[in-house]
C-alpha positions in Angstrom: 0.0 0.0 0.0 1.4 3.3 -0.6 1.9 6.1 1.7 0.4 8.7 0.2 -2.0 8.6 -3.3 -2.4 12.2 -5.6 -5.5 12.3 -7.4 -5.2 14.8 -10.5 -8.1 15.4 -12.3 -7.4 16.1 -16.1 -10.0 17.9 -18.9 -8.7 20.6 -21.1 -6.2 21.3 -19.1 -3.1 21.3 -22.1 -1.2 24.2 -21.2 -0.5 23.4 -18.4 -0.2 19.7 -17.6 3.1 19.7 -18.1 4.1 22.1 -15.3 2.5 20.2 -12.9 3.6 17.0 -13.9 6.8 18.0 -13.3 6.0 19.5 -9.8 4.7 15.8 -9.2 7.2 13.8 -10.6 10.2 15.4 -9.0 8.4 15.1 -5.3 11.4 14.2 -2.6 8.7 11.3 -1.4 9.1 8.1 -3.2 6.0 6.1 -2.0 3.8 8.0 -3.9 0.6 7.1 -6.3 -0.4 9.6 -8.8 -3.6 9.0 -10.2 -4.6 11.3 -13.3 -8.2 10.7 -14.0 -9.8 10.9 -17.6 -6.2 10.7 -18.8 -3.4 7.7 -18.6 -4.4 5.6 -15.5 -8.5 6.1 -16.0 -11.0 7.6 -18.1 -13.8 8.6 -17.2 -17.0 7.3 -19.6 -18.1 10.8 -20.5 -17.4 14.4 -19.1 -18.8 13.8 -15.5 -17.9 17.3 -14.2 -15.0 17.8 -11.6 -16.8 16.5 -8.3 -17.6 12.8 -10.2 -13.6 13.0 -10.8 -12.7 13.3 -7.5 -14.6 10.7 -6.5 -13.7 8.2 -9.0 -10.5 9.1 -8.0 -10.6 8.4 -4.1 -12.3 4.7 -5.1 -9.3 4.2 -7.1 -6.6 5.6 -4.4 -4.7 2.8 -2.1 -2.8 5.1 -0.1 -2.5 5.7 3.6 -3.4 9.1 2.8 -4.6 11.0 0.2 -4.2 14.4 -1.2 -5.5 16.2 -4.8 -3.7 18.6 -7.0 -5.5 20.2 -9.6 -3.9 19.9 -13.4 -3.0 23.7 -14.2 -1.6 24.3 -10.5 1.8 23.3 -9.2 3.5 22.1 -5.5 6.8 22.2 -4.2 8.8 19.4 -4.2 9.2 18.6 -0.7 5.3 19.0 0.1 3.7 15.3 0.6 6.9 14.0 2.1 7.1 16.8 4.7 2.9 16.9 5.1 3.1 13.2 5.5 5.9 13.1 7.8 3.8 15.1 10.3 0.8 13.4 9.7 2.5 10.1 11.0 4.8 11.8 13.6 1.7 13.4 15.7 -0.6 10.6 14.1 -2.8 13.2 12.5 -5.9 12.3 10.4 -5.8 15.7 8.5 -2.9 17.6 7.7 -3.3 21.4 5.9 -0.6 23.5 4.5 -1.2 27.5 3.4 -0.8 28.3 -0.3 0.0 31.3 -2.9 -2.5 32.8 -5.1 -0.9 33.6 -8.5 -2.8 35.8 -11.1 -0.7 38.3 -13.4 -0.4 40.8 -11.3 0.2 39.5 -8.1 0.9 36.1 -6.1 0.0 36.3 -2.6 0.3 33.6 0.4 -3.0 32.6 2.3 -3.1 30.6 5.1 -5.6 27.5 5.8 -5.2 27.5 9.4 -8.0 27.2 12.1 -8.2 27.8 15.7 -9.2 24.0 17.1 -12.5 23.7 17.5 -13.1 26.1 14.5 -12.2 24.0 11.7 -15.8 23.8 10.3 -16.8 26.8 11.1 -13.7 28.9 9.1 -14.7 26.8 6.3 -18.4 27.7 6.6 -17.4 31.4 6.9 -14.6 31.6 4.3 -11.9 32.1 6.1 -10.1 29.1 5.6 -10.7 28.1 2.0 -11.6 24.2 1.9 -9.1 23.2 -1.1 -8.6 19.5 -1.2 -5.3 20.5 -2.3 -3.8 22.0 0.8 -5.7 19.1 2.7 -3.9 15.5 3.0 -6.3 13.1 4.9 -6.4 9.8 5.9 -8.2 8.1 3.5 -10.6 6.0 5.7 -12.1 9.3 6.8 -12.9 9.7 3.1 -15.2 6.4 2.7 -18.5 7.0 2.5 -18.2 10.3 1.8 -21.5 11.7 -0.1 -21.2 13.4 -3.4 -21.4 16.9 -3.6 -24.7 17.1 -5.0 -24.5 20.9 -6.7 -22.0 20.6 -9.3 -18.4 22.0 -9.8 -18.0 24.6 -7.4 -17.8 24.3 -3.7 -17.4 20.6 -3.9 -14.6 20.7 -2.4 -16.7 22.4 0.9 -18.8 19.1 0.6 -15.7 16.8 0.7 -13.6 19.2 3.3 -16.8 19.4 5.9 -17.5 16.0 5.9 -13.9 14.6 6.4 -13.0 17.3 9.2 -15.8 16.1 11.1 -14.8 12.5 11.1 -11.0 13.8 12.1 -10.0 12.9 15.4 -6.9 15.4 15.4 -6.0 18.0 12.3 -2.4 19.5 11.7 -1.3 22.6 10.2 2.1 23.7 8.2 2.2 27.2 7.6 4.4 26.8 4.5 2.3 27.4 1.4 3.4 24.2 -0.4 1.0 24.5 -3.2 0.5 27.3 -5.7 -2.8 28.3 -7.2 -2.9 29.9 -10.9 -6.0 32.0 -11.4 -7.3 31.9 -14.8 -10.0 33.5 -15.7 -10.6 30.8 -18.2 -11.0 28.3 -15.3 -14.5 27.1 -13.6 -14.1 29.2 -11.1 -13.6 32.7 -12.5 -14.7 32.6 -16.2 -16.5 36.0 -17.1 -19.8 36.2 -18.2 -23.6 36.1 -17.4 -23.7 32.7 -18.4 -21.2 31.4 -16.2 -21.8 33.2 -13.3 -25.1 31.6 -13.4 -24.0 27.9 -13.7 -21.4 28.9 -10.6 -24.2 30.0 -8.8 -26.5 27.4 -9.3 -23.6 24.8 -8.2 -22.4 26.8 -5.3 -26.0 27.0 -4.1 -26.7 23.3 -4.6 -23.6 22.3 -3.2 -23.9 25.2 0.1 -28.0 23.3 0.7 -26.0 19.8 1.1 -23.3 21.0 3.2 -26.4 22.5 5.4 -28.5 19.2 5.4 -25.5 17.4 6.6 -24.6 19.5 9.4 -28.7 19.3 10.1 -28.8 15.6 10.2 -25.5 14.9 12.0 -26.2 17.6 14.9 -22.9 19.4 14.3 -23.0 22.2 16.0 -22.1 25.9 14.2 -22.3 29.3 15.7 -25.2 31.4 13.8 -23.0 34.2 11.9 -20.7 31.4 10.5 -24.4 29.9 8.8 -25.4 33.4 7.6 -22.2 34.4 6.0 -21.8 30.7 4.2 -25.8 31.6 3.1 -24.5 34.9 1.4 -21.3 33.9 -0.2 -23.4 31.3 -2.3 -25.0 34.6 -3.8 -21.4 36.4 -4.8 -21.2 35.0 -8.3 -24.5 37.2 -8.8 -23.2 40.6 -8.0 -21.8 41.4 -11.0 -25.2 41.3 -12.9 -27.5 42.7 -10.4 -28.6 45.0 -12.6 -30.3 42.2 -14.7 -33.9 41.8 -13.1 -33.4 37.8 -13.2 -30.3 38.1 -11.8 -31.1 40.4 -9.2 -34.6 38.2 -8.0 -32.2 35.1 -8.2 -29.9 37.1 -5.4 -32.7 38.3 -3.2 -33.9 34.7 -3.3 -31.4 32.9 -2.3 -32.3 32.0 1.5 -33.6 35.4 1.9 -33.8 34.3 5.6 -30.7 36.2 6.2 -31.4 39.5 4.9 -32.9 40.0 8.6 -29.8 39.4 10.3 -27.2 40.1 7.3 -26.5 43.3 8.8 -25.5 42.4 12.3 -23.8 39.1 11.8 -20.5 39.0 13.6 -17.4 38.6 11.0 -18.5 39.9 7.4 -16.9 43.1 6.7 -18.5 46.7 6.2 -18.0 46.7 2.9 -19.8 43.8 2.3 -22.4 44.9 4.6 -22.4 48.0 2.5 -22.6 46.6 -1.3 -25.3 44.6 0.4 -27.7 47.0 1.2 -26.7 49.1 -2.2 -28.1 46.1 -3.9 -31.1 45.7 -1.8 -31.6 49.8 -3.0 -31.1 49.0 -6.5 -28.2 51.2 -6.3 -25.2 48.9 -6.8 -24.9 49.7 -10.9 -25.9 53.2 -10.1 -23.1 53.7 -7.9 -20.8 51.5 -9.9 -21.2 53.9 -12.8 -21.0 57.1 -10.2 -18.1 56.4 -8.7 -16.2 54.0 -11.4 -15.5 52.1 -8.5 -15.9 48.1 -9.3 -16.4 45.6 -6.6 -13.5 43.6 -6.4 -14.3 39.5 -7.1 -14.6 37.7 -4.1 -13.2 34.4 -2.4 -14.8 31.5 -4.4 -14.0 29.7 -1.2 
């Protein structure tokens, strides 16, 4: 059995599988299994979207532990030895390490730590982004685990949530071993009305499961945490407020909150305050006013 398995999910992903085959193949750990799937070891039957991926590729995984890299990122070469070596040294079923954010004009490091006792709740709250690939876990704790329901985006939230729970102790390096490329031509940040609406509709599909779960399993999450995982299912909408569909879709999505949106613990003014210039129909008025254009925010 090998120590550690890396699940790489491949589709149209050209440029850039080379790059990160490289960053795999010249790991310092030897007991390694690399599965690529839809490309060399399996294939899927059809395009299955990134969530089925995963999943075929944690049935396929024999290792100890297992971690995923995405095909157009890259991670240092010393990352699953070191990340693994803890894991086993303070017998760890979880082990995070930070990461950088790299777009082309800046590459920034974020961190994926939690205080204990908080893991969940950072997650729910988007502090901590839930990236499988900053995650190595023992994969018994991923057995069982349902499939995100909503599509590709946020199922890593689904996957995270329900393997942190099952984790009897979690780990933390703060050395950001793996490094994010932003492309706007990705899932998560492609442009237009079109796409924002399919992230939406998986993000919100995907947030209702994570919900349900908590729900049936009496897991326990403080109130503001709940709201502000609500409202961040709604951020892909922003940008077209101004649309009338758009802008019912974003009101409707559990308007429960908008009670309480404005005194919830942890979200930012300036969320608070795009909030209710949306709620005024203002947002595009001001946008145009002010030439001031909300920044995109965490997909996580």
């Amino acid at each position: 059995m090998p120590a550690v398995s890396v699940i790489i999910p491949v589709y149209k992903v050209e440029p850039y599988i080379a790059r990160c085959a490289r960053a795999l193949f010249s790991q310092t750990m030897e007991d390694l299994e690399f599965i690529f799937v839809d490309d060399c070891v399996y294939r899927m039957p059809r395009n299955s979207g990134q969530a089925a991926v995963r999943m075929q590729g944690l049935a396929l995984a024999r290792g100890e532990y297992v971690i995923h890299c995405d095909s157009d990122d890259s991670v240092d070469p010393e990352a699953y030895q070191l990340m693994y070596g803890k894991a086993v040294a303070e017998d760890l079923d979880i082990v995070t390490c930070d990461f950088r954010m790299v777009n082309l004009k800046e590459a920034r490091v974020q961190s994926t730590v939690s205080e204990p006792g908080r893991e969940i709740s950072d997650i729910l709250s988007g502090k901590v982004w839930a990236s499988l690939c900053c995650r190595m876990v023992k994969r018994e704790l991923c057995e069982d685990i349902a499939m995100p329901e909503g599509g590709d985006m946020w199922e890593d939230v689904v996957f995270a949530v329900q393997a942190t729970r099952r984790a009897r102790r979690i780990g933390h390096m703060g050395i950001p071993f793996y490094t994010y490329y932003r492309r706007t031509t990705s899932i998560s940040f492609e442009e237009g009305q079109a796409a924002a609406l399919k992230r939406w509709e998986a993000i919100r599909g995907n947030v209702q499961q994570v919900l349900d779960y908590l729900s049936r399993n009496g897991v326990a999450v403080d109130a503001d945490d709940i709201v502000s995982f609500k409202y961040r299912s709604r951020y892909p909408l922003i940008p077209y407020v101004q649309i009338p569909e758009y802008y019912r879709k974003w009101r409707d999505t559990f308007p429960e909150i908008d009670r309480v949106f404005l005194r919830t613990k942890g979200i930012p003014a300036d969320t608070k305050f795009w909030f209710i210039l949306i709620h005024l129909r203002l947002y595009y008025p001001w946008k145009r006013l002010t030439g001031v254009f909300r920044k995109p925010e965490s997909q996580r």
